[in-house]
C-alpha positions as CSV (number, residue, x, y, z in Angstrom):
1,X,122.7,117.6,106.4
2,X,120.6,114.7,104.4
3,X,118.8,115.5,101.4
4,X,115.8,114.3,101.1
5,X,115.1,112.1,97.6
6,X,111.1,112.8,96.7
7,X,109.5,110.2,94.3
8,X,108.0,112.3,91.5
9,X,104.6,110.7,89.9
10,X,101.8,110.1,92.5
11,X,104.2,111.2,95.5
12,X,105.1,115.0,94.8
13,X,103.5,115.1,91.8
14,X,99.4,114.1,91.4
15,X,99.3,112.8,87.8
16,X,96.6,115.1,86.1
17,X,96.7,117.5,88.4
18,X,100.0,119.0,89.6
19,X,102.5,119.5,92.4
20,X,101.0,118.1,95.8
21,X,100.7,121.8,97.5
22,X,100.5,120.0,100.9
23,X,103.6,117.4,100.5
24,X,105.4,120.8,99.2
25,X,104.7,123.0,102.4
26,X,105.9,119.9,104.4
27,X,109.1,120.1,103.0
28,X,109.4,123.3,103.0
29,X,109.9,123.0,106.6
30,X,113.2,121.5,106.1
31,X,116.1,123.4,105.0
32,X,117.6,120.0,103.5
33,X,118.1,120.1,100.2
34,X,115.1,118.2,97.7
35,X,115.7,116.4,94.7
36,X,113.3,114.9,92.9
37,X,113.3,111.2,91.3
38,X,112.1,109.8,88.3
39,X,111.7,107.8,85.3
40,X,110.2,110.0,82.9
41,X,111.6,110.5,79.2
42,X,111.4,113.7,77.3
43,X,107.8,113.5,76.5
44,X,106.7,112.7,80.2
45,X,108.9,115.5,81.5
46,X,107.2,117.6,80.1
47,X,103.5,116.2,80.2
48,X,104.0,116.2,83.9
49,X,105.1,119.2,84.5
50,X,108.3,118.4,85.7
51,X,110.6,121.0,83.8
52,X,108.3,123.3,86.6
53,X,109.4,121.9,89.5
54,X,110.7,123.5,92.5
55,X,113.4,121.6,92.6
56,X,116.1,119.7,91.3
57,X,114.6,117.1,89.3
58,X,117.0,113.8,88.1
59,X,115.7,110.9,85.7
60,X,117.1,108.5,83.6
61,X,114.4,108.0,81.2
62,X,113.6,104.5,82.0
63,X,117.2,103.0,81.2
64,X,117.5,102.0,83.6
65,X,113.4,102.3,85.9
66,X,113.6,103.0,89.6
67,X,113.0,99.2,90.4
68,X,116.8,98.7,89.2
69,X,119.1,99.2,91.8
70,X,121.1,101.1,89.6
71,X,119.5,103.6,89.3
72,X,119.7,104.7,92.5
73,X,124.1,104.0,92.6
74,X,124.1,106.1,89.1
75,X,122.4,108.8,91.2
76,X,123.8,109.1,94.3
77,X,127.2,109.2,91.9
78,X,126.0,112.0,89.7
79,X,125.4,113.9,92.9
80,X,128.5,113.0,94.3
81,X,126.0,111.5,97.6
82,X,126.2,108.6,99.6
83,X,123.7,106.3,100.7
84,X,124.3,107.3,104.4
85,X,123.5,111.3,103.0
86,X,120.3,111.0,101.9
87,X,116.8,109.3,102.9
88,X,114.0,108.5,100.4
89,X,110.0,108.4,100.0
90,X,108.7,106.6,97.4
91,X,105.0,105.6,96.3
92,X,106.3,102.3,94.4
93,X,106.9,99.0,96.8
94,X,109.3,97.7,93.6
95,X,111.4,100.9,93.9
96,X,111.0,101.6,97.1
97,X,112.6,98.1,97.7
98,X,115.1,98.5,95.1
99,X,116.4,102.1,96.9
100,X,116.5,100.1,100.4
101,X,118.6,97.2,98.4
102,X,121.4,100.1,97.8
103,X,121.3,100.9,102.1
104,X,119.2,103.8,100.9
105,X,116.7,104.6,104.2
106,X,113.4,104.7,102.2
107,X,110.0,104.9,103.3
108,X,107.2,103.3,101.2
109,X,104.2,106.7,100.7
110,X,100.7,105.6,100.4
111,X,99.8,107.4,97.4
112,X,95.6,106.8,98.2
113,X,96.1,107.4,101.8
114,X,98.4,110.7,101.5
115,X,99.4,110.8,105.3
116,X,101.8,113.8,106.0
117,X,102.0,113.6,109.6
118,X,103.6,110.2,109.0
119,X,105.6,111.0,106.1
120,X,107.0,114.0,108.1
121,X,107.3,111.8,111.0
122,X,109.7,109.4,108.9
123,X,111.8,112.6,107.9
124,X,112.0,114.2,111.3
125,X,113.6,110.8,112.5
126,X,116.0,109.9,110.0
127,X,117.4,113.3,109.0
């Protein structure tokens, strides 16, 4: 079973507010399991509430950011994934780019247009 990789900051997270109640019910649909990328250091981990998160949540505090593709190879090893186990969403073309580089199957999210159905549509076909 795939396990889905959620972008953090304006993807599952609304900076200022909090966790995007909507995207979270989506994916609750799915028994896969969720983990949760980002950039954040200490400070930002906390000042977006991600020690609060309803799942796993990985960063590397910005050494190196999500537009490096190693980020995503230091990942899928500390999780002992490959890049055919897992699919991606992401609200940042850079990164989003940078996660397909690796043969990650990513799909660039709309953070202004929040659309679900085809956010949920991109998961119901690749998992």
């Amino acid at each position: 079973m795939k396990t889905i990789l959620v972008d953090a900051i304006n993807c599952f997270v609304i900076e200022g507010e909090a966790m995007f109640r909507e995207m979270y019910e989506l994916l609750e649909k799915f028994p896969n399991q969720k983990i949760i990328l980002t950039g954040a250091d200490d400070k930002q981990f906390i000042e977006f509430g991600l020690d609060k998160m309803p799942y796993k949540v990985f960063t590397l505090k910005h050494d190196p950011d999500k537009s490096d593709p190693s980020y995503y190879k230091i990942m899928l090893d500390h999780f002992s994934l490959g890049k055919e186990d897992v699919i991606y969403f992401e609200h940042n073309l850079t990164a989003a780019k940078s996660a397909e580089s690796v043969g990650i199957k990513t799909y660039h999210y709309d953070q202004y247009n929040k659309d679900l159905k085809d956010l949920k549509s991109f998961i119901d076909t690749n998992i």
